[in-house]
N, CA, C and O of each residue as an XYZ file, in Angstrom:
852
protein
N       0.849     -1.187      0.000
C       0.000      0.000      0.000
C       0.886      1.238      0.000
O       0.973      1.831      1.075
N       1.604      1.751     -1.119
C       2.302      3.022     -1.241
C       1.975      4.090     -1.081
O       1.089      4.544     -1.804
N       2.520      4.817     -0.162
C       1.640      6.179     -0.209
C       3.108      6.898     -1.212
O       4.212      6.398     -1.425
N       2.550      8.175     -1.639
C       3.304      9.242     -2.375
C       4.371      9.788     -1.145
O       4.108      9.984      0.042
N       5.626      9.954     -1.844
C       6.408     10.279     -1.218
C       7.108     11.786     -1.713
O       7.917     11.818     -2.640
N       6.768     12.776     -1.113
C       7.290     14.010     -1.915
C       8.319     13.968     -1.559
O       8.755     13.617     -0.463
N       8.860     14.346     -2.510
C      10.710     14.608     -2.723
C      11.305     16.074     -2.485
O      10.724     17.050     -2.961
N      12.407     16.194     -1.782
C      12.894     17.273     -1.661
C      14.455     17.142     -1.195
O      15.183     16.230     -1.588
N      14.861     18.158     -0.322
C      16.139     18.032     -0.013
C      16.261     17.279      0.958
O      17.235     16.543      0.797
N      15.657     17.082      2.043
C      15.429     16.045      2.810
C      16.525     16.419      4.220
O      17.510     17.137      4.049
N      16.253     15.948      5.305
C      16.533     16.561      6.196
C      16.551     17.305      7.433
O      16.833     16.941      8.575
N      16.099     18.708      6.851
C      16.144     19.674      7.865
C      14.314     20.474      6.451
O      13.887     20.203      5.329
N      13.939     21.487      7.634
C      12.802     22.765      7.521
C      12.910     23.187      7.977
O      12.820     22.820      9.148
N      13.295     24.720      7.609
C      13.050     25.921      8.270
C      11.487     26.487      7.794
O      10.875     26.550      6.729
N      11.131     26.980      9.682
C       9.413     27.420      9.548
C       9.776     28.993     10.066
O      10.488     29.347     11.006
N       9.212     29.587      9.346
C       9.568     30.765      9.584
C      10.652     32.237      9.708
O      10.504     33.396     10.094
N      11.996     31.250      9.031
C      13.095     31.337      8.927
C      13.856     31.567     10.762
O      14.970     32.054     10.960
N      12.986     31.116     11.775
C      13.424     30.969     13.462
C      13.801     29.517     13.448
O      14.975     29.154     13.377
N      12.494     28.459     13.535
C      12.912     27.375     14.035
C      13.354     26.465     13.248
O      12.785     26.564     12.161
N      14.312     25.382     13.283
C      14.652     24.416     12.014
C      14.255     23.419     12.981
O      14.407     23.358     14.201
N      13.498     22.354     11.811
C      13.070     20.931     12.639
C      14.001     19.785     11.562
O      13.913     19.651     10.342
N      14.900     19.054     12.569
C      16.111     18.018     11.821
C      15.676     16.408     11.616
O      14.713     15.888     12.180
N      16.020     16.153     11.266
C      16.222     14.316     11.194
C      17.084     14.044     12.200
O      18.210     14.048     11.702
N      17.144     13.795     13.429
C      18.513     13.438     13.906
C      19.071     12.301     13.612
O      18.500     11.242     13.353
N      20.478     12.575     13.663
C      21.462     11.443     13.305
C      20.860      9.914     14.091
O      20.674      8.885     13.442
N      20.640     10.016     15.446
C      20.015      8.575     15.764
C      18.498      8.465     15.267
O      17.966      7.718     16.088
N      17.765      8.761     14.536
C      16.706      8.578     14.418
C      16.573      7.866     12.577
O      15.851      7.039     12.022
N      17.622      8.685     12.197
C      17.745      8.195     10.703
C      18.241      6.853     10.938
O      17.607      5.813     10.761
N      19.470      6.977     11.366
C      19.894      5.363     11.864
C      19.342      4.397     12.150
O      19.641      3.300     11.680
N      18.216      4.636     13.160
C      17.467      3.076     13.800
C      16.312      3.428     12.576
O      15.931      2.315     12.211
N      15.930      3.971     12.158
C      14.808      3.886     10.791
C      16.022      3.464      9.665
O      15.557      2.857      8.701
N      16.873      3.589      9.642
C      17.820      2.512      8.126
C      17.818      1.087      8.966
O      17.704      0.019      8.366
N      17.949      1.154     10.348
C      17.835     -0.442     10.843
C      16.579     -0.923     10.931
O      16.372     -2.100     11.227
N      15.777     -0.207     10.724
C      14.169     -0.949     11.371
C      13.021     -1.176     10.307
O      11.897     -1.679     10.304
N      14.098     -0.383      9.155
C      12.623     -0.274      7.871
C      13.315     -0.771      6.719
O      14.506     -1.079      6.673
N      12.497     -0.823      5.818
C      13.505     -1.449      4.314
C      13.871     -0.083      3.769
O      14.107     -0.277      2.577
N      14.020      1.079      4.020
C      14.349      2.288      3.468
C      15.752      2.507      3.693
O      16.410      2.135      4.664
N      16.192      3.251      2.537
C      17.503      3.493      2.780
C      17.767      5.277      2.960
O      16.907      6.102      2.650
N      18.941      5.581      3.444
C      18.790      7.256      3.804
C      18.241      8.275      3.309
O      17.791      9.320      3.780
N      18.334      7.835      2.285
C      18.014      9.024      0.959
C      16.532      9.204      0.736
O      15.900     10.239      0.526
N      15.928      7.332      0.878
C      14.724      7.656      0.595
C      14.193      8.122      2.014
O      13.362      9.019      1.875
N      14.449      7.745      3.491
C      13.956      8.447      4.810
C      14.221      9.856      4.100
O      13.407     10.128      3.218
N      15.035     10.615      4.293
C      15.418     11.755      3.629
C      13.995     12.316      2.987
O      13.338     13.214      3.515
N      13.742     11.847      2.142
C      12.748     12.393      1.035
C      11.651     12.264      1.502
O      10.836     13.116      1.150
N      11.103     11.012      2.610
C      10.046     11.199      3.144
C      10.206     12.386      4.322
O       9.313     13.233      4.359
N      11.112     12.462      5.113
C      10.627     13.223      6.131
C      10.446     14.546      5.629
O       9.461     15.177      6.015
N      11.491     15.216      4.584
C      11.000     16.336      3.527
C       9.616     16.611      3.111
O       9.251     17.787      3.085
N       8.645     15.494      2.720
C       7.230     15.760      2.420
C       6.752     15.464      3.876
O       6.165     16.489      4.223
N       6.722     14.653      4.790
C       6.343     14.973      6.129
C       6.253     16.563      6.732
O       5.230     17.211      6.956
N       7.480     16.914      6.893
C       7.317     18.167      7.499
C       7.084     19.363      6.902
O       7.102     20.412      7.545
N       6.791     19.295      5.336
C       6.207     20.378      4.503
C       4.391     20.106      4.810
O       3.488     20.942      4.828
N       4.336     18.658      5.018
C       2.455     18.854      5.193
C       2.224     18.980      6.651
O       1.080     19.122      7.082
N       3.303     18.932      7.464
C       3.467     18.765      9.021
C       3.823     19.723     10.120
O       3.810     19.507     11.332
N       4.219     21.081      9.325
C       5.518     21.731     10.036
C       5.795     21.403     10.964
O       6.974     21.064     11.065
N       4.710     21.271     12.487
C       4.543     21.095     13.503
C       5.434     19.708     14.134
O       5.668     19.535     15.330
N       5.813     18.878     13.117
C       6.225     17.743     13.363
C       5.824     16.423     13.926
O       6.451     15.441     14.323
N       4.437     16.767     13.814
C       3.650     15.684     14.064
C       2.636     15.820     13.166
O       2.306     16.866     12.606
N       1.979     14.370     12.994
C       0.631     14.162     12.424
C      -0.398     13.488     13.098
O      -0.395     12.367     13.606
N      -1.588     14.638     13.005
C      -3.148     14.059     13.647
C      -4.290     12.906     12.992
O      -4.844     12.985     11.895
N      -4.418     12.020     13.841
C      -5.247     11.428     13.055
C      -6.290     11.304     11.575
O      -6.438     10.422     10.729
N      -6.913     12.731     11.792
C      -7.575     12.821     10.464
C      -6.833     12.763      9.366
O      -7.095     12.113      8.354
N      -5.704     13.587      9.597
C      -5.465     13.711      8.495
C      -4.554     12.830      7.918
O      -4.110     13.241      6.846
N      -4.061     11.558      8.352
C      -3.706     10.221      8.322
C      -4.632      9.504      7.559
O      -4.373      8.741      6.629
N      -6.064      9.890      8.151
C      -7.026      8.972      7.500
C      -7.380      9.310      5.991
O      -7.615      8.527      5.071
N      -7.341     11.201      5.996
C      -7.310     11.256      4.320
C      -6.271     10.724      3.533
O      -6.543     10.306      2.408
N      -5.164     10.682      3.946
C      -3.881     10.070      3.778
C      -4.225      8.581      2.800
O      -4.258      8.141      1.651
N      -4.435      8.243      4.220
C      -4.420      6.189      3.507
C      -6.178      6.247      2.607
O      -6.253      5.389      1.728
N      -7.231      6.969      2.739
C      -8.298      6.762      1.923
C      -8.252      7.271      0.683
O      -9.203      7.072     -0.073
N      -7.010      8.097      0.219
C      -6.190      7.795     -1.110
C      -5.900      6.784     -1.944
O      -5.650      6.669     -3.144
N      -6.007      5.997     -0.900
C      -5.004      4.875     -1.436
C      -5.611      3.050     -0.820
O      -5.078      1.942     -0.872
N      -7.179      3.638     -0.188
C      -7.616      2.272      0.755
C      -9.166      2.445      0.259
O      -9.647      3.174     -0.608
N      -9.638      1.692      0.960
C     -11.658      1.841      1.017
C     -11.097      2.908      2.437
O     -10.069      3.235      3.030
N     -12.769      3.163      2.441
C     -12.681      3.882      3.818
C     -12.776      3.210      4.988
O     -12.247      3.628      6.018
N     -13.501      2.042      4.918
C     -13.356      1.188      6.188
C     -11.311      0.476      6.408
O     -10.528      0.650      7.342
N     -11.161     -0.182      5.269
C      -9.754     -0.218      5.348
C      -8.905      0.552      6.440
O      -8.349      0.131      7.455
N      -8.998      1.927      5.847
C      -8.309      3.262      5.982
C      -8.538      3.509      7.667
O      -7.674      4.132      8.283
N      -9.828      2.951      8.419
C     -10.041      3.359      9.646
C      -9.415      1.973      9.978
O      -8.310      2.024     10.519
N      -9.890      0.870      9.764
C      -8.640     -0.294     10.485
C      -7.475      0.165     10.753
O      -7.128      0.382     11.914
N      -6.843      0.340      9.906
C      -5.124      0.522      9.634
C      -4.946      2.131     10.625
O      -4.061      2.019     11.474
N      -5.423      3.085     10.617
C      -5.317      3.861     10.835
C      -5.470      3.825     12.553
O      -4.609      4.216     13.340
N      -6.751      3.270     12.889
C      -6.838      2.554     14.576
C      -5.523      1.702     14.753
O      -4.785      1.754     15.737
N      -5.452      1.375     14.294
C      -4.343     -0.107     14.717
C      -2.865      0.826     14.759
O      -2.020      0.406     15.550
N      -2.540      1.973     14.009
C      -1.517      2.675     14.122
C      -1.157      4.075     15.363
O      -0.174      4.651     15.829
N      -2.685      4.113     15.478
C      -2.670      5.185     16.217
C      -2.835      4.305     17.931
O      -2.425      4.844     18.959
N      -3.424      3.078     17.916
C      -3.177      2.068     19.180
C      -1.303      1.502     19.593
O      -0.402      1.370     20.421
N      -1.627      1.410     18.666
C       0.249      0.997     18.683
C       0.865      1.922     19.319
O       0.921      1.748     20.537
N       1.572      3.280     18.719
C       2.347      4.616     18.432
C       1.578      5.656     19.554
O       2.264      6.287     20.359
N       0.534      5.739     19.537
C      -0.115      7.109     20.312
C      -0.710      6.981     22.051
O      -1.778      7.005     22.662
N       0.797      6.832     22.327
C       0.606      6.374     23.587
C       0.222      7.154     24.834
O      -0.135      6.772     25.949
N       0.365      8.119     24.416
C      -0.174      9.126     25.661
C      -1.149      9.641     25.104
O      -1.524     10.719     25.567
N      -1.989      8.987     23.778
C      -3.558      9.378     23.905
C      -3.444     11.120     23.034
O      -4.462     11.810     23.089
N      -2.516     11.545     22.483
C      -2.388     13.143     22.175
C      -3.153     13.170     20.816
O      -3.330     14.302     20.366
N      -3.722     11.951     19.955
C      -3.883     12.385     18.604
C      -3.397     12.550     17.744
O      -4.017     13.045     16.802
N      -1.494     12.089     17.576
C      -1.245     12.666     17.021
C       0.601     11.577     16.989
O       1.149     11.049     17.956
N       0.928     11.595     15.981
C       2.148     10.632     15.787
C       3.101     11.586     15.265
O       2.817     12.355     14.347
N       4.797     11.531     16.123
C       5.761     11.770     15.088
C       6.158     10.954     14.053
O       5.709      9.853     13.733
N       7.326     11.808     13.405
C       7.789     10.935     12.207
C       8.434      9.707     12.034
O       7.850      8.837     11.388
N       9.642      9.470     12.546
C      10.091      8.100     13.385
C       8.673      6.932     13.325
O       8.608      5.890     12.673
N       7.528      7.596     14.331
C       6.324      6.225     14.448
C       5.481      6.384     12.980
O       5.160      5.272     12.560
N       5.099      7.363     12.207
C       4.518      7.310     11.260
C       5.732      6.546      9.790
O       5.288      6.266      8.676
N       6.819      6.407     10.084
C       7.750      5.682      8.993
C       7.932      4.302      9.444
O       8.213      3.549      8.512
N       7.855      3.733     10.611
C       7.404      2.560     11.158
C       6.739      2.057     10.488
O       7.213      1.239      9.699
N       4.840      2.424     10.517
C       3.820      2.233     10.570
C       4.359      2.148      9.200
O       4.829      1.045      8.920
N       4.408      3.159      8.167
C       4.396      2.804      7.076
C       5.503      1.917      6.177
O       5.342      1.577      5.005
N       6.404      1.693      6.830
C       6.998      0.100      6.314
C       6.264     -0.631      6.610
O       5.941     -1.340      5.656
N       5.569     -0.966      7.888
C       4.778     -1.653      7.898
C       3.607     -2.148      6.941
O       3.147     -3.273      6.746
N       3.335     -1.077      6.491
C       1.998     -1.155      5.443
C       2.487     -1.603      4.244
O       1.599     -2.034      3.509
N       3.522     -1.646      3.826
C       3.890     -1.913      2.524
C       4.591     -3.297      2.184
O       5.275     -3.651      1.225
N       4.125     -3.998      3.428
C       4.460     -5.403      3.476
C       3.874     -6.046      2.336
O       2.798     -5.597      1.941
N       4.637     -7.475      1.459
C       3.863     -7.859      0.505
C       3.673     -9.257      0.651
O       2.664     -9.859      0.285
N       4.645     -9.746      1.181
C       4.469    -10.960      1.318
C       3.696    -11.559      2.906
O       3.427    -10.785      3.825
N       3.432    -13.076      2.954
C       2.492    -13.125      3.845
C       3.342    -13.057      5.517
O       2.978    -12.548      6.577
N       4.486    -13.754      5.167
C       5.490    -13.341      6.202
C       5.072    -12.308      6.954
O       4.663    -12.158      8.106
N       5.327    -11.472      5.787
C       5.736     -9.588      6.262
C       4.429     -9.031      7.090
O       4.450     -8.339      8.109
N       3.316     -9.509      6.391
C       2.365     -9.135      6.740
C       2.039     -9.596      7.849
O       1.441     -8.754      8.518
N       2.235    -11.107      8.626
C       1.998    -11.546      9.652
C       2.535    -10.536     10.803
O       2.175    -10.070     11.884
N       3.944    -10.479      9.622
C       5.485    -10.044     11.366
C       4.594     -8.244     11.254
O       4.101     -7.876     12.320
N       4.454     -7.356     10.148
C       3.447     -6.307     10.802
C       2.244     -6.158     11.920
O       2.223     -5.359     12.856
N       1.218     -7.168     11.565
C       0.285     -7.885     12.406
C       1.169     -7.937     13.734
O       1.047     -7.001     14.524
N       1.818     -8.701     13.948
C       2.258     -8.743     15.152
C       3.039     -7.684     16.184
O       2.895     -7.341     17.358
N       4.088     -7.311     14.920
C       4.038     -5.924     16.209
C       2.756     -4.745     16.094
O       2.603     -3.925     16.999
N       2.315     -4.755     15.490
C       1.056     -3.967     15.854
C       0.350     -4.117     17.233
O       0.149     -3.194     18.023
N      -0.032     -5.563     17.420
C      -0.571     -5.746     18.233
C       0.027     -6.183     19.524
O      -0.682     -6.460     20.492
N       1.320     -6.245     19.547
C       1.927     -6.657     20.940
C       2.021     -5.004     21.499
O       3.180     -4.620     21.648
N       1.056     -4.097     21.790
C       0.984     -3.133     22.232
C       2.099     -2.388     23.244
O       2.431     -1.204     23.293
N       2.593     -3.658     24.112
C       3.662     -3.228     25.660
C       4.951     -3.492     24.514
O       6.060     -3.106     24.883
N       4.917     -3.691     24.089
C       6.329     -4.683     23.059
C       6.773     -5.516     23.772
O       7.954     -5.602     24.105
N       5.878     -6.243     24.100
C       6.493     -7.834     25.331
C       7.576     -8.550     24.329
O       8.629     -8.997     24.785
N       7.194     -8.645     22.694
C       7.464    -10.033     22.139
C       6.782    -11.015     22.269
O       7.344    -12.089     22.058
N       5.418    -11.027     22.637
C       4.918    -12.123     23.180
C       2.818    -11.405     22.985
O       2.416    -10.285     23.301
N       1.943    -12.628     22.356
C       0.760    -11.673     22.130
C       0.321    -13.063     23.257
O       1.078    -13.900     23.748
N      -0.984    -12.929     23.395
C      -2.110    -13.907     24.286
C      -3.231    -14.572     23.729
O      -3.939    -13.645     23.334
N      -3.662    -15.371     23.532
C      -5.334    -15.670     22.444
C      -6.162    -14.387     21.998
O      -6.623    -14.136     20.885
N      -6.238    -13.496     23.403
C      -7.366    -12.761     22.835
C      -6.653    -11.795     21.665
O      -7.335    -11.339     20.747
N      -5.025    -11.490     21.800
C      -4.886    -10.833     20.791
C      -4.816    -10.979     19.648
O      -4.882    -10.120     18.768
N      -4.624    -12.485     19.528
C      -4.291    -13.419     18.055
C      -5.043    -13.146     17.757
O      -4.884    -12.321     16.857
N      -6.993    -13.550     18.195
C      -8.088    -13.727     17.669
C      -8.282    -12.225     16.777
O      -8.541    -12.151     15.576
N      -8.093    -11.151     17.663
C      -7.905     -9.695     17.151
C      -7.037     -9.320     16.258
O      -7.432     -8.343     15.621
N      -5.660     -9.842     15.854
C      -4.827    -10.026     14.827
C      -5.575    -10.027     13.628
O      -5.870     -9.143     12.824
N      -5.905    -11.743     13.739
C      -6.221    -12.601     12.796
C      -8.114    -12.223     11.846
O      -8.622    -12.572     10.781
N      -8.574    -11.303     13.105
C     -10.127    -10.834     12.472
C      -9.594     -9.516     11.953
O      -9.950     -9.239     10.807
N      -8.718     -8.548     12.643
C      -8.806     -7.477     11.645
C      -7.956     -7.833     10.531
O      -7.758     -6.751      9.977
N      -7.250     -8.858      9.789
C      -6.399     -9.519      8.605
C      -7.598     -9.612      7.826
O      -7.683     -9.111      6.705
N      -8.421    -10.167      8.321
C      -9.703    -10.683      7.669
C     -10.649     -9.097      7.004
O     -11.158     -9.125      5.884
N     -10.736     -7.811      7.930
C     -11.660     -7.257      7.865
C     -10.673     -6.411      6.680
O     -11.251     -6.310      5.598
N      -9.375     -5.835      6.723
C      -8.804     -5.415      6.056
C      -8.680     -5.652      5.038
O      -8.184     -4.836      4.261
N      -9.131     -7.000      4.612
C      -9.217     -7.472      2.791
C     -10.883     -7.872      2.890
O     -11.489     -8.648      2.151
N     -11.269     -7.308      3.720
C     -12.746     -7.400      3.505
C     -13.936     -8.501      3.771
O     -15.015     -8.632      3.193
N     -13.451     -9.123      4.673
C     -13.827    -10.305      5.235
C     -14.250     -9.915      6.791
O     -13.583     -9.223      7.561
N     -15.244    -10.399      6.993
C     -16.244    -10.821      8.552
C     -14.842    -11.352      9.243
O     -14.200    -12.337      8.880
N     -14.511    -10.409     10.387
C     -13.840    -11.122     11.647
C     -14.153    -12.334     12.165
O     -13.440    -13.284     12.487
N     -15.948    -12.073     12.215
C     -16.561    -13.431     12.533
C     -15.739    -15.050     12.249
O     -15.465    -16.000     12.983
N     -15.599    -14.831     11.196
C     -15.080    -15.976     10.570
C     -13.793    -16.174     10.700
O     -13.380    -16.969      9.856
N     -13.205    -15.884     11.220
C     -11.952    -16.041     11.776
C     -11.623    -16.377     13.344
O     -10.551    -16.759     13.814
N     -12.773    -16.141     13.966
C     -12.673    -16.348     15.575
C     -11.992    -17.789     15.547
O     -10.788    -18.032     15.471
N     -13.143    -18.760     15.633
C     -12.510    -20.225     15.852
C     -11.629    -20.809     15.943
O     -11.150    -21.413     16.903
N     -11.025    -20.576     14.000
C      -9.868    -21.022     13.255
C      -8.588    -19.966     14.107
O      -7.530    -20.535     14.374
N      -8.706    -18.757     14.424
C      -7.254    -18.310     15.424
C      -7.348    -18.957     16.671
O      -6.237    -19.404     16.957
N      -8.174    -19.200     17.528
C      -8.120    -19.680     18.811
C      -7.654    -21.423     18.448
O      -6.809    -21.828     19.247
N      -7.956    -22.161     17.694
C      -7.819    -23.800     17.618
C      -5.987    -23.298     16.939
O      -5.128    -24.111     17.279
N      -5.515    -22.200     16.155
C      -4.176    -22.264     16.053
C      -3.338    -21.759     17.003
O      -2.134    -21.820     16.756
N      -3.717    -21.245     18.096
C      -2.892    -20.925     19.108
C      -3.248    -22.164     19.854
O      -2.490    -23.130     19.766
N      -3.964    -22.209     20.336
C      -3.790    -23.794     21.107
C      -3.212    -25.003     20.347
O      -3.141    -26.035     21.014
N      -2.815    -25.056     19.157
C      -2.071    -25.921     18.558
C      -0.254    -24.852     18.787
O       0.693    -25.505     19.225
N      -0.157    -24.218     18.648
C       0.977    -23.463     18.486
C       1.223    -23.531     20.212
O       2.225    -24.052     20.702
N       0.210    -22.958     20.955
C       0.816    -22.385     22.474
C       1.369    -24.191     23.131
O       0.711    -24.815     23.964
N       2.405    -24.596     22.628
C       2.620    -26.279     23.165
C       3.028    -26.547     24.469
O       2.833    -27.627     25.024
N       3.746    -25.327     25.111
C       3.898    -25.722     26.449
C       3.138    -24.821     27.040
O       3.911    -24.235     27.797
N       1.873    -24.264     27.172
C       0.184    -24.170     27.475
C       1.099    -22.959     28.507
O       1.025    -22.960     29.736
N       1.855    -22.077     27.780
C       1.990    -20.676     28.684
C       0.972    -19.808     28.377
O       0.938    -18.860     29.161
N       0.287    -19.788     27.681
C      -1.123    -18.711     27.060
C      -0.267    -17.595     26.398
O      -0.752    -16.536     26.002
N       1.177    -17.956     26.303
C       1.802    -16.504     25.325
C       2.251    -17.403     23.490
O       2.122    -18.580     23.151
N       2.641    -16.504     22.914
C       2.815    -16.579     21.454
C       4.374    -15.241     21.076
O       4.385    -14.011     21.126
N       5.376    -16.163     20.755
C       6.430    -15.292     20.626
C       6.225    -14.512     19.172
O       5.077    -14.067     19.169
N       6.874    -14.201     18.003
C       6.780    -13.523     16.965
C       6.718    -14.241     16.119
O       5.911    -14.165     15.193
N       8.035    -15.553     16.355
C       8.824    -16.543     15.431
C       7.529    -17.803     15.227
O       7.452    -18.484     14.204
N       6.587    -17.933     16.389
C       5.721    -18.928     16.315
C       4.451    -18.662     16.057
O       3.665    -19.603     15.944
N       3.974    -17.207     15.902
C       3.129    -16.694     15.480
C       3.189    -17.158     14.131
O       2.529    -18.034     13.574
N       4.298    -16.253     13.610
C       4.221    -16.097     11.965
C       4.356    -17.827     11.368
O       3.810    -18.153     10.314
N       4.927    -18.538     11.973
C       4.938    -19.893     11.311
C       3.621    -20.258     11.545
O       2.826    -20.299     10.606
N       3.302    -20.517     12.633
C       1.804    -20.762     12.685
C       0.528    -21.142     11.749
O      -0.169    -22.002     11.209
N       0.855    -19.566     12.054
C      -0.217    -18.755     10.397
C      -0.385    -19.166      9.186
O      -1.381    -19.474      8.531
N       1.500    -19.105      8.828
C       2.141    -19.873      7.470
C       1.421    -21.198      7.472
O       0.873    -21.486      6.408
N       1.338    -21.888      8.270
C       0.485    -23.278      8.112
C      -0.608    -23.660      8.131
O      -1.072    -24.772      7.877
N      -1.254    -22.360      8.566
C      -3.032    -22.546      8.352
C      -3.218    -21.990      6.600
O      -3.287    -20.836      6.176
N      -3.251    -22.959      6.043
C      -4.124    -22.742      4.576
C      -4.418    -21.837      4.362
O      -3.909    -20.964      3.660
N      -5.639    -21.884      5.144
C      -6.870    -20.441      4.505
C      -6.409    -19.333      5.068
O      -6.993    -18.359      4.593
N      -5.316    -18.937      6.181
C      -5.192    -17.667      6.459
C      -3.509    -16.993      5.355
O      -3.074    -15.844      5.268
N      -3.021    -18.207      4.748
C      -2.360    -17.897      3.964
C      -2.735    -18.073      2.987
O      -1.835    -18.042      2.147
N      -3.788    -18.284      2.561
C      -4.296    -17.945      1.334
C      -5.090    -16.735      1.509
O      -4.516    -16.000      0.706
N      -5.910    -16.118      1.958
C      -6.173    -15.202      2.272
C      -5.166    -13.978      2.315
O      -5.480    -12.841      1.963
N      -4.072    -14.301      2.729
C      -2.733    -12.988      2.896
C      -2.442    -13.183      1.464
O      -2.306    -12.167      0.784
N      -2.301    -14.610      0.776
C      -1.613    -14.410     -0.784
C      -2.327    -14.017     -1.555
O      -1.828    -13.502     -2.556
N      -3.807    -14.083     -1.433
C      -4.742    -12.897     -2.681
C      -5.594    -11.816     -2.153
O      -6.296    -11.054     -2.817
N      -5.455    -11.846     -0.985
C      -6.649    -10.889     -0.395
C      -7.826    -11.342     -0.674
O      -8.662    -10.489     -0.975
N      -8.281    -12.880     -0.662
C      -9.533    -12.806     -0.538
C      -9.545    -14.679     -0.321
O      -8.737    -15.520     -0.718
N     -10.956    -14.837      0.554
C     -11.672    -16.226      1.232
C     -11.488    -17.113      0.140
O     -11.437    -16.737     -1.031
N     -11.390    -18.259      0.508
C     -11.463    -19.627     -0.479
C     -12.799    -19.433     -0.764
O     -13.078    -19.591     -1.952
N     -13.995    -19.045      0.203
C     -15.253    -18.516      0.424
C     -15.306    -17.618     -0.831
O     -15.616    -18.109     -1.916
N     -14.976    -16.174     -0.685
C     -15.084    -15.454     -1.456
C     -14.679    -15.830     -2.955
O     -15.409    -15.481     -3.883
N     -13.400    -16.609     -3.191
C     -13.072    -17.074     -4.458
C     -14.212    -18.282     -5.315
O     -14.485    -18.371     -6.512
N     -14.644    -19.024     -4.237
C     -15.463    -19.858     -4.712
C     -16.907    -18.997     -5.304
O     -17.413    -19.166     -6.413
N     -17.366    -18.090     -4.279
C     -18.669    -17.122     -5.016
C     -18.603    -16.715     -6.272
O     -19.561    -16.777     -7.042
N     -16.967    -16.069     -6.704
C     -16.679    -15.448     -7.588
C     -16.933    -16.305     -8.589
O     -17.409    -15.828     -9.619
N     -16.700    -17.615     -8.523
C     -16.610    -18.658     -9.653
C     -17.881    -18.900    -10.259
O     -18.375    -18.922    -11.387
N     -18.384    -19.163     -8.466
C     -19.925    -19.275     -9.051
C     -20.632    -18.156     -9.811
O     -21.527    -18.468    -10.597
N     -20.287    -16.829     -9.630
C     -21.097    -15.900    -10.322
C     -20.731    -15.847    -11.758
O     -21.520    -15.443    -12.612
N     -19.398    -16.302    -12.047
C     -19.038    -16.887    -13.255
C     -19.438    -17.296    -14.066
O     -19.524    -16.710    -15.145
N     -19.883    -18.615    -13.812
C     -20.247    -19.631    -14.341
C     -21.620    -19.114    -13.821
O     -22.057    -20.172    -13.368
N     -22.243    -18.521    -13.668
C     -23.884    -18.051    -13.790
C     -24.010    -16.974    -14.940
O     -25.120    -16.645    -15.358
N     -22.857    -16.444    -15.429
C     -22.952    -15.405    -15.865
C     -23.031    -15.899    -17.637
O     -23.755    -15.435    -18.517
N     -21.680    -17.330    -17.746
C     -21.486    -17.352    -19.241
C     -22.748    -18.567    -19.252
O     -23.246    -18.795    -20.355
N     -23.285    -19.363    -18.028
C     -24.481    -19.872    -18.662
C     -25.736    -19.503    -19.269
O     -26.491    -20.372    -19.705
């Protein structure tokens, strides 16, 4: 899910020709360690960040016009809750740049891996390393609602794979056994590899084959 990245000199903004707001040297660093971006391109994002940002932060709404560019609108409020639960920890409304370049490596996951290991730190909220059933189940329904699928239908099938996964019955789930997990339930990796239900694929067929009969 790409968002537009305006290009510029990247860096530093001066607002008003008083205050300059920087990239600092440790912040570029652990974002070249933490994201698939390399300097130049952090660079170029935080350049269009703080031209739509001066302030150096971004508020929810306007996050949400952001990704409904580029999402449905229900999408756009998943992803957008789930980023602002993660990152917005003292409740202000409002994310720096550092957590909004996170979030968005995150989003641009393609494979089902990637997408799991996003899923997961999303939702390990404390950053234990470690989620519990009820969060899997919550994982695994908003995966579902985000490509457009009933959470509903996902309850069961996450709770019967953590109790197959949780083997020495601690009620926790590390990262490494999450994402394999997953990888081995069929339908939730098939679901991550097309964005859509064996359910939903099968309707499609059928409306198909209703259509050229």
């Amino acid at each position: 899910m790409p968002l537009d990245k305006k290009r510029g000199k990247g860096g530093k903004f001066k607002r008003n020709n008083k205050k300059e707001i920087s990239l600092s040297a440790e912040d570029l660093q652990y974002l070249i360690e933490n994201t698939s971006y390399d300097a130049t391109e952090i660079k170029e994002w935080f350049s269009g960040f703080i031209e739509d940002n001066p302030g150096g932060s971004l508020g929810r709404r306007k996050m949400m016009e952001m990704y409904q560019a580029v999402l449905s609108e229900e999408k756009a409020r998943v992803f957008v809750d789930q980023i602002f639960t993660k990152f917005d920890t003292d409740n202000s409304g409002e994310i720096d740049f550092k957590e909004f370049m996170l979030a968005t490596n995150m989003s641009d996951a393609t494979s089902s891996e990637e997408k799991l290991r996003w899923a997961f730190k999303m939702y390990d909220q404390d950053s234990s390393g470690t989620i519990d059933v009820t969060e899997m189940v919550e994982i695994v329904g908003n995966l579902y609602e985000m490509e457009g699928v009933s959470k509903d239908t996902a309850i069961e099938r996450a709770t019967a794979v953590f109790e197959k996964l949780d083997v020495n019955d601690d009620g926790e789930l590390n990262e490494d056994e999450f994402v394999g997990g997953c990888l081995k339930d069929e339908s939730l990796a098939n679901l991550l590899n097309t964005g859509a239900s064996e359910e939903q694929k099968h309707e499609s067929e059928v409306e198909s084959s209703d259509e050229q009969s």
